[in-house]
Each structure stands twice: as C-alpha cells, then as structure tokens.
N, C-alpha and C positions, 0 to 999 in steps of 0.2 A: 403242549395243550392237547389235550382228549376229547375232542366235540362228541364221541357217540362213546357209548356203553356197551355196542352189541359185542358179542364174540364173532371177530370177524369171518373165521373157520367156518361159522354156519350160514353165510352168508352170501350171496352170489347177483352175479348180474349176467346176465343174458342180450346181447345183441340178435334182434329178430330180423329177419327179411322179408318181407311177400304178403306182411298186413293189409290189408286196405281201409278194414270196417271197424264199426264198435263189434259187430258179431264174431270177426275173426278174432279182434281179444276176447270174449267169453268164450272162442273155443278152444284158445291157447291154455286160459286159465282154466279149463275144463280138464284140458289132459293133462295140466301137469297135478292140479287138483289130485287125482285119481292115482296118482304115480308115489309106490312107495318110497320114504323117507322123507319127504317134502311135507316140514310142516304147513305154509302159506304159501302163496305166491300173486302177485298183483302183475299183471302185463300194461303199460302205455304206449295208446294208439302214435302220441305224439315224437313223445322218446323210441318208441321202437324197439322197446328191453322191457324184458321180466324181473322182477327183482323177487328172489326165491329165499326160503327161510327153511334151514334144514333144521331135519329132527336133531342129527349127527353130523358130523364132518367127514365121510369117508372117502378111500380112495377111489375114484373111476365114478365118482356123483355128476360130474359137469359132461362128463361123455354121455351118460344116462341118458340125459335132461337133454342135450342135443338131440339124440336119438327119438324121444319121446317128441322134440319140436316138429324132427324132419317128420314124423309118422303123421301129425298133423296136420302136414302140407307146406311148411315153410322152412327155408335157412335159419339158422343159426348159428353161433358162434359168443365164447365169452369175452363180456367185455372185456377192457381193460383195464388195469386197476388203479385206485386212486390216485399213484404216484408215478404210475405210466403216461408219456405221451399217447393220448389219446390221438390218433388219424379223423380228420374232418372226412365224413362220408360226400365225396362230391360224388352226381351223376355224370357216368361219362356220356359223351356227346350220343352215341349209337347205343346204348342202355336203355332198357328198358323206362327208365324215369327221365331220360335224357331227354334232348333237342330234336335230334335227329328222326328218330320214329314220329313224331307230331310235325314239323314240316313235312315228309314228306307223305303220311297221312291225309296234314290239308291241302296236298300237292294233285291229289290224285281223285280228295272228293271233289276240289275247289268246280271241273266241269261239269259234275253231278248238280250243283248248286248253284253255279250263275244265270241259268237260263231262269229262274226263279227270281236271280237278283235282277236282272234285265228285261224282264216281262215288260212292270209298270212303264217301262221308259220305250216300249214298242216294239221290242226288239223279242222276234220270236223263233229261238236256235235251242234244239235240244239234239246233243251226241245219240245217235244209234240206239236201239234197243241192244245188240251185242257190246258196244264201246260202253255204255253205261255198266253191263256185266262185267267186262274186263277192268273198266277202274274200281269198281267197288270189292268184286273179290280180294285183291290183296290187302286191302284196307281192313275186309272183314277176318281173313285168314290168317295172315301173316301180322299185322300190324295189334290185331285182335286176339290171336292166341292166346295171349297172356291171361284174359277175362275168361279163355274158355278153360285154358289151363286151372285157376286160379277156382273159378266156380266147379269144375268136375270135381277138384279135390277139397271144396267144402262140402258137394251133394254126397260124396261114399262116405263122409266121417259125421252124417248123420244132420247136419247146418247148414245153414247157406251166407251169404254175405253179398256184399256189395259186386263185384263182380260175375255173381251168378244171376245177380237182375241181367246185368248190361248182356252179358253171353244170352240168357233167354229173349230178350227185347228186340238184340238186333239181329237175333237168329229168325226171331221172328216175321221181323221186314224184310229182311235178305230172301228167306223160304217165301214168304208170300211173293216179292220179286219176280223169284223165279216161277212160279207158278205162274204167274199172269205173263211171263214171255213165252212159255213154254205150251199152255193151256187154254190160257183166257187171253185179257187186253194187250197186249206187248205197248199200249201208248199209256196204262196205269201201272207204270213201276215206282217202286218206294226204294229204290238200291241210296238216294242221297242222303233217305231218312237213316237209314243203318251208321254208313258213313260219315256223319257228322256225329254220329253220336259218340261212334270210338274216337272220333279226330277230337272229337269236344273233354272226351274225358280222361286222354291222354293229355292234354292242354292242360287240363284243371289237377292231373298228376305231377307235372313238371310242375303247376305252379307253385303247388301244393307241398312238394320237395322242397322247393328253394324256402317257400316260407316258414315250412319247420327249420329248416337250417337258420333261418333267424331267431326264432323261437329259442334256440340254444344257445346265443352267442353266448351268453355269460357264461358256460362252463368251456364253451372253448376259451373263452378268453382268459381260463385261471389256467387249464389245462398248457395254452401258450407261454405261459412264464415260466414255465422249466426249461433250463435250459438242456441242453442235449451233454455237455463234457462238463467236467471239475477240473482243476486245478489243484491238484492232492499236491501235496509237501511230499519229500522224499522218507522224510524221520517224522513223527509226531510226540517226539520229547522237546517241548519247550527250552528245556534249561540247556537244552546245545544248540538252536538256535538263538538265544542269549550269549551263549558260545562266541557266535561266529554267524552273525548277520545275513552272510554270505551264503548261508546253506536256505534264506526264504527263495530263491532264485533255482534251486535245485528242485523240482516239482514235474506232474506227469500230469500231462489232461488226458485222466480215464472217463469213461462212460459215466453218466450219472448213476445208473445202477449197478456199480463196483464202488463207489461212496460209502465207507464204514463210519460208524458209531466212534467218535475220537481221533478220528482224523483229521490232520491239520489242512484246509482249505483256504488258496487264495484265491480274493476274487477283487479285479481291475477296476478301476472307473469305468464307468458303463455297462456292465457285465451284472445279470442277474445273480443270485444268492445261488445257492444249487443245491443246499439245504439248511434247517435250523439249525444253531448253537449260539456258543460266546465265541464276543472276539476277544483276542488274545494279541493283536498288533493291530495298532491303525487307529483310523477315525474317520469318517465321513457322515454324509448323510443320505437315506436313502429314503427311496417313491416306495410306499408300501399301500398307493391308492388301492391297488385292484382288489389286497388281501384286505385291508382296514375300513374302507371308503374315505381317506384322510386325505384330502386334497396335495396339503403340506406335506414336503420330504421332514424326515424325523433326521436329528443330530444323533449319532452311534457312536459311541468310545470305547476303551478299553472295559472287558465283564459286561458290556451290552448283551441283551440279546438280539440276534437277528432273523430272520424269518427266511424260511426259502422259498424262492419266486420274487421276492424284493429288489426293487434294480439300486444297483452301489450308483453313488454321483460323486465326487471329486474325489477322492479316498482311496489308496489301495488299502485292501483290509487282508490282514490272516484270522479265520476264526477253525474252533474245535468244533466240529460235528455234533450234537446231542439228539438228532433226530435224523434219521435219512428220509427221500424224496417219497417212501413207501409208506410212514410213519409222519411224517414231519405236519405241521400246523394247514399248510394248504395240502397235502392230502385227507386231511381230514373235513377241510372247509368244501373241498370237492363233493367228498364221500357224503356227505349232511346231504350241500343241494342235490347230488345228483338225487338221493334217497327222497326228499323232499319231492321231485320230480315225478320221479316213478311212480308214489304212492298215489292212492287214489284217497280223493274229498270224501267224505259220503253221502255228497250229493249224487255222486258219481253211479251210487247203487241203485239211485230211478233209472237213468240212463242205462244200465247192465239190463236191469227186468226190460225194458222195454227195447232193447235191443236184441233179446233172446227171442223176442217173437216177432220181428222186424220183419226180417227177409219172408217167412213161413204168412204172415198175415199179406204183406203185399202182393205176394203171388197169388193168394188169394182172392184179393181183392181185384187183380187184374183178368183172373179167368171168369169172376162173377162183372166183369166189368166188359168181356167179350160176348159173353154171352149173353146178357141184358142188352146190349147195345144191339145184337145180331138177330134177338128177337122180335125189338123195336122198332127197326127200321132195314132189318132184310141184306145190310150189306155187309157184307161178310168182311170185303175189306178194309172200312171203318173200323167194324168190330176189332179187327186187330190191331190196328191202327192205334186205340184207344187203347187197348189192353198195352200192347207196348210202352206208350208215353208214362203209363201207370207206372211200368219195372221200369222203367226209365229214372223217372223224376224222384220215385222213392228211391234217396241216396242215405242210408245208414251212418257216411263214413261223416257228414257237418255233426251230427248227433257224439259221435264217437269220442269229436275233436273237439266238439265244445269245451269241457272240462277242462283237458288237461294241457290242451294250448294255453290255458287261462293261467292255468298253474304253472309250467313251465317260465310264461314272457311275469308273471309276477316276482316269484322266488327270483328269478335270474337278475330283474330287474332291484330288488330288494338286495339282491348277494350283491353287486355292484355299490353298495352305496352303504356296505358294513350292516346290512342286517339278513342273521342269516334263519331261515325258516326252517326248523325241524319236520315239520311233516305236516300236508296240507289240511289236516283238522284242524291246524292254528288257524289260516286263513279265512278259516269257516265262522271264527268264535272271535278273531280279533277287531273284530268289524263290530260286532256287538257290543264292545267294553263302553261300562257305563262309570268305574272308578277303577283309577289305578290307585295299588297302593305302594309306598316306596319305601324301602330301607334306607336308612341314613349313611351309615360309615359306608366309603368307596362308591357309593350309589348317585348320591347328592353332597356327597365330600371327596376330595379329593383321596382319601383312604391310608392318609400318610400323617398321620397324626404325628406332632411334635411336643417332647415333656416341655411345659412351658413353664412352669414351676414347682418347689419342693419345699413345703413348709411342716418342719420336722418338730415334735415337741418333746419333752423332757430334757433338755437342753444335747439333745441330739446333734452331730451336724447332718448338712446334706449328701455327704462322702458315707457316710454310716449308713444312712436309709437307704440311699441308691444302689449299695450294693449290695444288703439283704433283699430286693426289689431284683436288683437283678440276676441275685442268685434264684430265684423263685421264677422267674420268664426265661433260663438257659432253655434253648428246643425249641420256646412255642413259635408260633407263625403270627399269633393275634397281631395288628397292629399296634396295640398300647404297647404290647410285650417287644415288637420293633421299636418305639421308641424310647424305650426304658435301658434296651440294650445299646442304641445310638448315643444316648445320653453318657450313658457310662464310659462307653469305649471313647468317646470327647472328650472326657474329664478325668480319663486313666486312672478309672475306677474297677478294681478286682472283686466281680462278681463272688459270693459268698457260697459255695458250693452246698445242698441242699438234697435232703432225700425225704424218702417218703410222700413225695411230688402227688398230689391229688388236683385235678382239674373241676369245677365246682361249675355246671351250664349254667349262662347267665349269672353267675353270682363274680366267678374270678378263680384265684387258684391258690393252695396252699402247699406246707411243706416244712421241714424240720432240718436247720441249718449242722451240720458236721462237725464244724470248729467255731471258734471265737467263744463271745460271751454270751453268746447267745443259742449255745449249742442246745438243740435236744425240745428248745422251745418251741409252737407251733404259729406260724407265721402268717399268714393268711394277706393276700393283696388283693381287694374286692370294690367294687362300684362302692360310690356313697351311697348311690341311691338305693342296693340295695339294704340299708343300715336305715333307712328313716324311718324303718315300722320300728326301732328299736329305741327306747328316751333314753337310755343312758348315751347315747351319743348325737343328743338332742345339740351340746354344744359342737362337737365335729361339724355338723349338721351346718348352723349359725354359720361356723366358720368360714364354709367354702359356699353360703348362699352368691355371695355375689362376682365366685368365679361362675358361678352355672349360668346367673343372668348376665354374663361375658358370653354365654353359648359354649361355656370350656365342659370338659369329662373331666368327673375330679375321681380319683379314687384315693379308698385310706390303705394301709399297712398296719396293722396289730399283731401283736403279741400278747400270747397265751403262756405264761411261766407252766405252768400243772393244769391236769384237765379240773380240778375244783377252781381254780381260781378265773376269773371275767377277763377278755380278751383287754392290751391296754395299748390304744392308740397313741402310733409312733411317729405317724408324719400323713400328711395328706398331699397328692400328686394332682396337677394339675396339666389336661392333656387340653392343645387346640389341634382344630385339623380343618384346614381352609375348605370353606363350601366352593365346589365347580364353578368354573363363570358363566356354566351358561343354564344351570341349575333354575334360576329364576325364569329363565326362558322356555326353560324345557316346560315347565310346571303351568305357563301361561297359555303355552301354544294346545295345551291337555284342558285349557279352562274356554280355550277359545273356540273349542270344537266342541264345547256342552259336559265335560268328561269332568265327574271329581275327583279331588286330588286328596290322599290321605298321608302320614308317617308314621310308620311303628318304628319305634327305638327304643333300648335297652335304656338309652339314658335319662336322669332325671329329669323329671318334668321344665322346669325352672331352663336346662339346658337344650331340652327337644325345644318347646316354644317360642324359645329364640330365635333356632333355625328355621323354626317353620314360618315366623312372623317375617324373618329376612327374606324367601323365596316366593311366600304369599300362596303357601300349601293350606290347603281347606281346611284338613282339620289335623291334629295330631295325639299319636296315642304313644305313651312313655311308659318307659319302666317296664316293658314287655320282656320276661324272661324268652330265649330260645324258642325253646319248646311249645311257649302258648302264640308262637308267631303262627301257626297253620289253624290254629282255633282263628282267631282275629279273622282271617279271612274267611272261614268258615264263615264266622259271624256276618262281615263283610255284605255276602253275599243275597243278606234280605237287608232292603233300606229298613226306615224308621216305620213304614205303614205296612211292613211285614212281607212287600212285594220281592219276587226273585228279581235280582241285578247281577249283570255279568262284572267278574274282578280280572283286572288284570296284579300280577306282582312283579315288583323292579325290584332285584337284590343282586350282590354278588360272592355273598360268604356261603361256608358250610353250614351255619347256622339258619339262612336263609332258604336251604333247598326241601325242607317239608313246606315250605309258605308256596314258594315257585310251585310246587308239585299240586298242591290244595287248589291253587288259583283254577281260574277257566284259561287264563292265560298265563304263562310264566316266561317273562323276559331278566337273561342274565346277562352281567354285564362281561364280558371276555377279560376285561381286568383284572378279575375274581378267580375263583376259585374252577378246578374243574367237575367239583360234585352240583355246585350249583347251575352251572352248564348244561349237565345230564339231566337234570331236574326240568328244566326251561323248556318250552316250545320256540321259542326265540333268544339268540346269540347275538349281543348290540356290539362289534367288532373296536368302537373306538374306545366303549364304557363313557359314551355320550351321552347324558339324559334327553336331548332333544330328540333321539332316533327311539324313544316310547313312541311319540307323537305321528313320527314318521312311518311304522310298524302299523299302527294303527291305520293309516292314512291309507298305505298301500294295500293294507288286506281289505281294506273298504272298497278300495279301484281294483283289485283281485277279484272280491265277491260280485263286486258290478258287472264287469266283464263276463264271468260265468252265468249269470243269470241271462244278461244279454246275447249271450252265445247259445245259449238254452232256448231260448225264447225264439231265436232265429230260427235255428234248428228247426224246431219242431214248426212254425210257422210254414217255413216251407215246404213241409210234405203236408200240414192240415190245408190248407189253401191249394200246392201243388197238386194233389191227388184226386180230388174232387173236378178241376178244371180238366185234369188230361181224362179222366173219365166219363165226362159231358163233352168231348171234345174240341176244347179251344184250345186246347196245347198240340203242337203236332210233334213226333218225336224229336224229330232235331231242334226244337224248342225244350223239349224237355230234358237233352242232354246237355243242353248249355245253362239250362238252369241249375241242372244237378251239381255240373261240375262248378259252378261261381258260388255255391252255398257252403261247399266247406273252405273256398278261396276268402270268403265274406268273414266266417267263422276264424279262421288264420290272420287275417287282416284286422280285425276285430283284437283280437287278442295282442296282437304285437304294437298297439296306439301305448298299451302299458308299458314300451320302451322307451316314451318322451316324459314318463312320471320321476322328478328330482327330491330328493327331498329338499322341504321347504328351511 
C-alpha cells in the first residue's frame, strides 16, 4: 500500500538543534527559502525538523542544506528515514536541556532568594554584597551562555528570538548589580533578579523537552515495532522447501535493512513482522493494533497478507517479502504522520507574521518602557527593572508552540486509533463538516459481493452465460467482475476467451468472444440500471424489480449478432454484498453530532434505497455514473437555500477518487484502492465507517486545542506586558511566568492524549 504520491527523491527531512522560538523557525525558513534548488520548506518548533521540497534530487543537496542550517546558527542533521529505527532524542543529565544545569542553577540562586522567602516570617539574613556576586555570576555566565550564545547569533543574522530577550533582560540586572556594588547602593542589588530568571527558564526548558517527547509518542511508538534482525531462510525457492521440510530451520538473522524483496522470512510466536508480504507456511494470528487501531488480533493463513511491525501470537509463520522495512505499509504510515506533523495549519501563518516582529517590537517596547518610567519617577533603577521584566515576560517560544503541539498530540493521537491525517489543513476543515457523503460498495458494504443468482433466457443454461460473463471480467479488479470469476472457478466453469475488451465508466464492459457460437458477436455485461432509460427492455427491467427491492445489483449480459441488428438479452445476474455491521452505527453517531448523511451509488434506485432505508442514511442519490460523482459534491456543497456547506466524502474505489478530491474533506478507506488514498486527506486504517465520526470528533478536539493554545499565548504577553511595564511583575516573576506559558501551551495540547474513539 502507497499512502503518499510524492517523489520521494525530492523530498527531505531535517533534524534541527538549538530552536527555541517561533522567530527562530522564520529564520530557519528564511534561509533555506533563499537557498537555491529548494522548492518549499516548512520548519516545526515542536518536531524540531524542516521538511524540504526539492526543485531536483541532486547529489550533495542534504549537505547544502546542513551547511546553510549551521550558517543560521543551529545543528543539524538528516533525519532518519521512514523504515529506519528512529533514536528517541533523550536529554543527557549535564546537557544542555538536561537536569543537571537547572539544579545546580537553583542551587546557587536558591541564597540569592531566601532572604526574600524568610523576610515575612522575621527573619532578616542577606549573603554579602561579594557572595551575592560570586553565586550569581556562574549562574549568569556559565549556566547562561547558552541564551547569550543563542541570541548573538540571531542578532548578526539580522533577527532576534527568544533567547536574545533573556541574554539582554538578565544582562541587564546583572550590569545594573554591578553598578550599585561598585558605584552606588552595594544594599540595592538585583544579582537574584537575573538568577532566577535563567534558573526559571532553564526549568521551563527541561520541561519543555520532556513534554514534546510526549507530544511524539505516537511516532515513536510505530517507529518501536521494527524489529532490529530477520530471520531470512537460506533458499527462497518454495518448491525445495516442499522438498525437504527440514531446509525452513536453515536461516540467518540478518539486519533488517539487508531484507530483499522475495525473500523467504521466518517469524516465531512473539516476534514482530519484519516486513510486508504473503505467507507461504503457517497460520496464526496477529496484533496489528498500533498499525490498524484494531483492538482484535486478526486470524493469518496461508496467501494472507501480513504487515511489518505486526506482532505474530501462537503461529510460526514463513512468509515472502513484497515490501521491505524502507517501502513497506508502516513506513509509509510513518512517512504521512510524520509529514502531517511537520506541516504547518494555516492558522499557523498569523502566528509566522506576528512572530517576525516579536522580538524587534518588544525590545522596543521595553526601552520606551525604561525610559517613560525613568522620566516619571527619577529612578533609574526601577526604570530598568521594568524594562527587564518587559524582555523577560515577552516569551515568543508558548506562541511558536501553540499550533504545532496541537498538531502533533492530535495526528498522533488519531494515528493510534487507525485514522491517519494527511496534512494539517484537514484538521482545519474537518471540524467544520456539515454532510458527509458515502459511497456504497466497500464503504458501507463489506466490498465482497457474491453472484447470487443467474437467470438466463432463450433456453440458455447457466454454465453458457457464466462463462461468456466470465470471459468478458478475465483482468478486471471490479468486484462484481471478483465475483463472477469466484463463481465460475466453483462450478468449473472455462471462462470464454474474448478480445476486443473495451471498459465502458459506469456503464460495465464489452467484448467479442474468439471461439464457440458465439464468436465475433459483441457481448456487453452492463448495470440494469443503466438500461431503464431504454423500453425495449422495459421487460428485463420488470424482471429483476424485485431482486433490487432485495437491495441485490442485477446486471444483464447481451448480445449483438451484427452492428444493424438490437442488442438480445441472454441472462440477468444477480449480485448481494452484505452491508457492514457497524454501517448503521457509523451513520447515526454522523446524525448524532448534527452532521447529514447522504449515498451516491451507481446502482439502481429501487436497490440504493434499500440500503439506505436499512442504515437510516438521510437521503440517497442513484444511478450516479463515475464521472458525475465529483459534480454531486460539487453540488453538494450549497444546501437547498443556496448557503455554502462544508462536504466531507467516504469512498474507497478508483472511481471514487475525483469525489474524495472535490470534497472539503476526503476520507478513504485503506481497504480500497491506493488512488483513492492519494486523493483523501484522511486514511480510516480498519475501512470502519464509524472512524468518519471519530475523524471528525478529533479534528474538532484538534481545532479546540489550537485556538486555546492561541488564546493562551497571546494572553499572556497582552496582559504580561502591560503589568511588568507599570511595575507589578518583578523580573524573577516574570521569568517564571514566561517559562510555565509554553509548559501551559504543552500541557494543553497533550490532554488530547486521553481522546478514544467513541
């Protein structure tokens, strides 16, 4: 299965280091923007990768692109690719994002700050005018580098960011410190004000680490199902281990990425899959939750397919490779969510604008905020004071992270539970659907239609029609055309060989049989339905009414002796294909949320209305050729009072993928087809109808969460900024605010991890 369309060649992913802000992705995307051969490029603050879109695929492109990262100011490195074990980025304990730097931080402000904590309670003890010096400088120097590091090299490349506040704020208190030890009051120092501030936003760094690391479980967690060795067979000729039993026990555990294409793989009870194919020995059954969302372990037999990353349960199996770990079903499930990930909303674009003037307007606002203060009231070190708490509080990076936390704990949360989100514009517009429409065959039927009967006329039999029927369906994939060919090979019936083969959309298919008696004639096997605009076969028509009010698909078979002469009905076919069990469920939980429900289908009215009365679908439209499936929704998309209405579409044929494409929303079923997949914004991984419902649900708790994340955000610098400017924030207030607003924003976003579907 092919979840994406792109050319993977042009395509790339970037591991970043040394982000902190929304501003330092606009400046990432700034320079790679400007870098020839790069068609696009989106950077996330959250993920921490750019995901790059080449003009071309050339050689020494990804070294480029590194080079052009470092010049910017930050590490880089490319990811890993889809069928690579990915490495969980842990902070080591004395790293920078670690543990270690933040204890002993608040190790060394904690005496700068007690005699503050112990005042009200009597107790009147302040360290040295020198001891106060000597704790706070390392705190500022060494523990602090980082912000000053990080800010110097946004100030030469033209931008500033979140770190260039904290370096100017607590340079600020520090420098004024020293001044009043040196010059002025040595009993008015601000060294704790500094102090807490790095201690505070180192704190709010680490926490801020660990909380994007949750933020991604769900791609570690598909990434964790590969296993690391195979179990290769020595030979991958079947017919000598038929041979000789004895040669499946003859095998080599290589690497997973030494796994070829047709290589025979054995894998033990308990032992993950190690890539797609069939099996070819064995039978058990496996957990395919993480890739499916499917609670239940599935029953596997011989010609199964199996999935890599699936864990085996009582069964040894041997299967043939048809996919390796690079290519296979979950590298591509990876590949979608990570892509999903990375992309930006375009909500995301208010945030970019106003992020590009962030850092450049707050600074500003804190020198007009020293200097007003300094004119008003004469103390100069107020005025700073205030000016500080200003670069303080204004923290770019909760703004940054609103969005894409949102995005990430959504998708991931959604990939968990079989619905997989092509790119967060879906999440923007699934929220809004006000009609789904559905396709019937494999949608809201099980997609396995069976010939149910064969009622031939001119004293025909059913051995005759069946297999000029199934001379005319050799090749196709349609499912009538599966079951026309199941029937036959049942009742060891020799398909009628056929040329001239024409495929007729919507209508059915024709052809001109080779041999027999019927050689040379033109054969046509077509919908009844579409034959009712036609009275000469008013009585065919009659005939199979009351297979259609069965809810059956009937189609005729004719023949045409000479092009002068009327085509002459030879037998009518009668197909059933059981509706989903949970079809009626799925349809109600869509009715229960306000949402209408519609059906387009090819098949006669008399037969759609059936299905539709059995599910208790709003309304239904029949006899829909192909082609005018993407008009419908077109139509779709203004109700009856001419208002615009958002559409969602449920299909999973090749037929269905201009409708998926037209929609506002296109959800395909994984069942189906892989054109119809590419078409979709949305992948329902079991081909459940109730996960519309759930699709919907989560992009609703998606958009919530980013609006609320947004709202935070910004709340806290319009309200923050104003207060440390009037002065009632002092700065070690304001760096503890700064840093719990994108821990708020984090923690906000990751509630979307207790969302199930219903």
């Amino acid at each position: 299965m092919n979840l994406s369309s792109k050319d993977a060649t042009r395509f790339i992913s970037i591991d970043i280091e040394g982000m902190t802000c929304a501003s330092c992705v606009s400046r990432v995307e700034k320079a790679l923007a400007n870098a020839p051969g790069i068609e696009a490029a989106t950077v996330n603050l959250a993920t921490e990768q750019a995901r790059i879109r080449l003009k071309e695929a050339v050689p020494g492109v990804v070294e480029q692109i590194i080079e052009i990262i470092h010049k910017a100011g930050y590490g880089a490195k490319q990811s890993a690719a889809p069928g690579q074990l990915k490495q969980t980025k842990q902070s080591a304990f004395w790293s920078a994002d670690g543990l270690g730097p933040v204890i002993l931080s608040f190790a060394l402000s904690a005496p700068l700050v007690l005699p503050m904590v112990l005042m009200p309670f009597g107790v009147h003890w302040m360290p040295s005018s020198l001891w106060q010096l000597l704790l706070a400088s390392p705190v500022q120097f060494v523990f602090g580098w980082r912000f000053y590091r990080s800010g110097f090299k946004a100030l030469i490349s033209g931008a500033g960011n979140m770190d260039l506040l904290v370096a100017l704020g607590t340079s600020a208190a520090y420098g004024l410190s020293v001044y009043q030890l040196v010059w002025g009051d040595p009993h008015a120092l601000y060294f704790e004000g500094a102090a807490v501030i790095i201690s505070m936003v180192l704190l709010g760094k680490w926490l801020e680490a660990r909380a994007k690391q949750k933020t991604g479980e769900a791609i570690r967690a598909l990434h964790a199902l590969w296993p690391q060795h195979a179990r290769v067979l020595k030979t991958s000729d079947l017919s000598l281990i038929s041979g000789n039993p004895a040669l499946i026990n003859r095998h080599a555990e290589v690497p997973l990425e030494h796994v070829l294409v047709n290589d025979l793989v054995m894998v033990l009870p308990g032992e993950r899959v190690p890539a797609d194919g069939f099996i070819v020995i064995g039978n058990s059954h496996l957990d395919e939750s993480l890739l499916t969302g499917e609670s239940q372990s599935v029953k596997r037999g011989l010609g199964d397919a199996v999935i890599g990353g699936s864990l085996n349960g009582d069964g040894q199996l041997v299967f043939r490779v048809s996919a390796t770990s690079t290519d296979s079903m979950l590298a591509n499930i990876i590949d979608l969510v990570e892509t999903a990930q990375t992309q930006k909303a375009p909500i995301q674009r208010l945030v970019d604008r106003v992020s590009a003037i962030f850092v450049p307007a707050v600074i500003g606002i804190a020198i007009a905020t020293g200097l007003i203060t300094g004119l008003l009231i004469g103390d100069i070190s107020e005025a700073i004071l205030r000016a500080v708490s200003v670069m303080v509080i204004a923290c770019p990076c909760a703004l940054g992270l609103a969005t894409p936390a949102a995005i990430m704990a959504g998708t991931g949360v959604a990939a968990r539970a079989g619905i997989l989100i092509k790119d967060p514009q879906v999440l923007e517009l699934a929220h809004r659907i006000q009609l789904v429409a559905f396709d019937k065959t494999g949608t809201l039927t099980e997609g396995k239609p069976t010939l149910l009967s064969i009622d031939p006329s001119l004293g025909l039999t059913q051995e005759t029609v069946l297999a000029l029927a199934a001379g005319l369906q050799m090749g196709s994939e349609h499912p009538l055309a599966k079951a026309v060919l199941e029937n036959a090979k049942l009742r060891g019936v020799t398909p009628v060989v056929c040329a001239q083969m024409l495929a007729i959309p919507g209508v059915g298919i024709e052809g001109r049989p080779l041999t027999g008696e019927w050689q040379g004639q033109l054969l046509r096997l077509q919908s009844l339905a579409s034959l009712e605009d036609h009275p000469q076969y008013s009585d065919l028509i009659l005939k199979a009414t009351p297979l259609f009010l069965a809810g059956q698909t009937v189609s005729a078979l004719t023949a045409t002796p000479t092009d002068t002469q009327s085509p002459t009905p030879l037998t009518i076919f009668a197909f059933g294909d059981a509706l989903k069990d949970n079809a009626a469920a799925a349809v109600q939980q869509l009715h229960n949320m306000g949402i209408q429900t519609v059906m387009l289908s090819g098949d006669n009215h008399a037969a759609a209305d059936h299905v539709g009365q059995r599910i208790g679908i709003g309304a239904v439209y029949a006899q829909i050729i192909p082609a005018d499936k993407a008009d419908w929704i077109e139509r779709l998309k203004r109700n009856a009072a001419g208002e615009r209405q958002w559409v969602a579409m449920v299909g999973d044929g090749i037929n269905d993928a201009p409708a998926l494409a037209m929609a506002d929303v296109g959800m395909a079923m994984a069942t189906g087809t892989d054109v119809a997949m590419q078409a979709a914004g949305i992948t329902l991984m079991q081909g459940n109808p109730t996960l519309v419902a759930a699709a919907i649900d989560v992009s609703k708790r998606t958009w919530n969460k980013i609006r609320q994340n947004l709202f935070w955000a910004f709340a806290f610098n319009v309200v923050g900024i104003p207060l440390a400017a009037l002065g009632y924030l002092t700065p070690a207030v304001a760096g503890s605010a700064m840093a719990l607003s994108s821990l708020f924003v984090l923690s906000n976003a990751l509630l979307l991890g207790l969302w199930k579907p219903k």
